[in-house]
N, C-alpha and C positions, 0 to 999 in steps of 0.2 A: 768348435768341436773338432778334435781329430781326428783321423784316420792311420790305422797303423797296417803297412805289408808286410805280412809273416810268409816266410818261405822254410822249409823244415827246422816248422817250431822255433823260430827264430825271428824277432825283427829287424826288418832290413831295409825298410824307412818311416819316415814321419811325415806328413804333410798335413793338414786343412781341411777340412773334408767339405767337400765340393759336388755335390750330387752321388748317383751311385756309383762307385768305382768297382768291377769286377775282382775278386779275389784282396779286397781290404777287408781289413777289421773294424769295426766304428764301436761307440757304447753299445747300438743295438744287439751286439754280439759278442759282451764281455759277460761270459754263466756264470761266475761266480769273484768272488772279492781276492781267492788265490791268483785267477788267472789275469786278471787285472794288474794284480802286483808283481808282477813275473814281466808282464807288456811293460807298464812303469820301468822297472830296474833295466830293458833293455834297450827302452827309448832315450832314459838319462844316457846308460853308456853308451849307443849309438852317436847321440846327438850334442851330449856334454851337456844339454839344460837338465833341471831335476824335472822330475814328473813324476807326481802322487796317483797312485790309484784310490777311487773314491767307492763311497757306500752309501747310498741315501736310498733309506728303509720304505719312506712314504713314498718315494717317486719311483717312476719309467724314466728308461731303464736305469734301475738300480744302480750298476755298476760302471765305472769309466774310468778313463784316465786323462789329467790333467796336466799340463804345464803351470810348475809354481812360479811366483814372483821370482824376483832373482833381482840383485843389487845391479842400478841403472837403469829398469826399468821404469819408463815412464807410465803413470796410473792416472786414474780416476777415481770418485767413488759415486755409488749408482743407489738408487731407491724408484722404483716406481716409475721407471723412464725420464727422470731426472740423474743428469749426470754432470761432476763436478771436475775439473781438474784437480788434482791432489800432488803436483808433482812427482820425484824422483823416488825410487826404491832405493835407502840407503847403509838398511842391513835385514839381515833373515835370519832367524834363529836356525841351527845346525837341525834340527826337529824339521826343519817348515812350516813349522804350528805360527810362528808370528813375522808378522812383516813392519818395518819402520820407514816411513818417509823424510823426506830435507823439510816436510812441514812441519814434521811434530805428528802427525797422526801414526796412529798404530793400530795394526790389524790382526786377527786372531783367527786361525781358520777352525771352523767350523764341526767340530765332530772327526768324521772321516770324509765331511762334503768334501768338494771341490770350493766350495767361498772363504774367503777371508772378510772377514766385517769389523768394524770400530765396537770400541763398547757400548753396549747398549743391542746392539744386534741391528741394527735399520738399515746404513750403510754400508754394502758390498763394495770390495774393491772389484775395480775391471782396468784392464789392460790399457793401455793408450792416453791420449790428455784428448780426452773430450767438456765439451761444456753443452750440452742439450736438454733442453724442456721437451716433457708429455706436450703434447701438440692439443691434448683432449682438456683441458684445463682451463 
């Protein structure tokens, strides 16, 4: 999850979000899907990575923003506290909407969520080359 500092109406970093940070922004404080995408648009140009603003209707809090894939990025894919390596990010639709790996998988994000998932819907992508099993199994 991120964390964004806005100083007159502006974003003026990015980072992590790490406990509560005084005068940050996180999801919990993103009202509506405008202001979301307004944070997005300035965290790209701040920071040069994209970042999607999201909307997911059924959950708390609704509203966020997201760092998208991006070519070279190293990934996983995720289900149920299993997670898989999946290699390299090695293209991204100009949209954001789809991501491609050095393996052959391809990922489709989700509505206006923050996921990207294979077809079929099961598999989420996630950041990093992890390889981890559910411990409860």
């Amino acid at each position: 999850m991120l964390a964004f500092r806005i100083e007159a109406d502006k974003v003026v970093e990015v980072a992590p979000f790490s406990g509560q940070r005084e005068s940050w922004t996180t999801r919990n404080e993103m009202g509506n899907f405008e202001f979301a995408e307004k944070v997005a648009r300035e965290a790209t140009a701040l920071t040069g990575r994209a970042h999607v603003a999201t909307e997911t209707p059924s959950c708390w809090p609704r509203f966020d923003v997201v760092e998208a894939p991006k070519v070279g990025d190293a990934v996983s894919y995720s289900f149920n506290g299993d997670t898989y390596p999946d290699g390299f990010v090695v293209k991204v639709s100009d949209s954001l909407r789809v991501a491609r790996t050095d393996t052959g998988s391809v990922y489709y994000r989700r509505g206006k969520t923050g996921t990207w998932v294979k077809a079929g819907g099961t598999w989420a992508l996630v950041h990093g080359h992890r390889n981890e099993r559910n411990p409860c199994f």
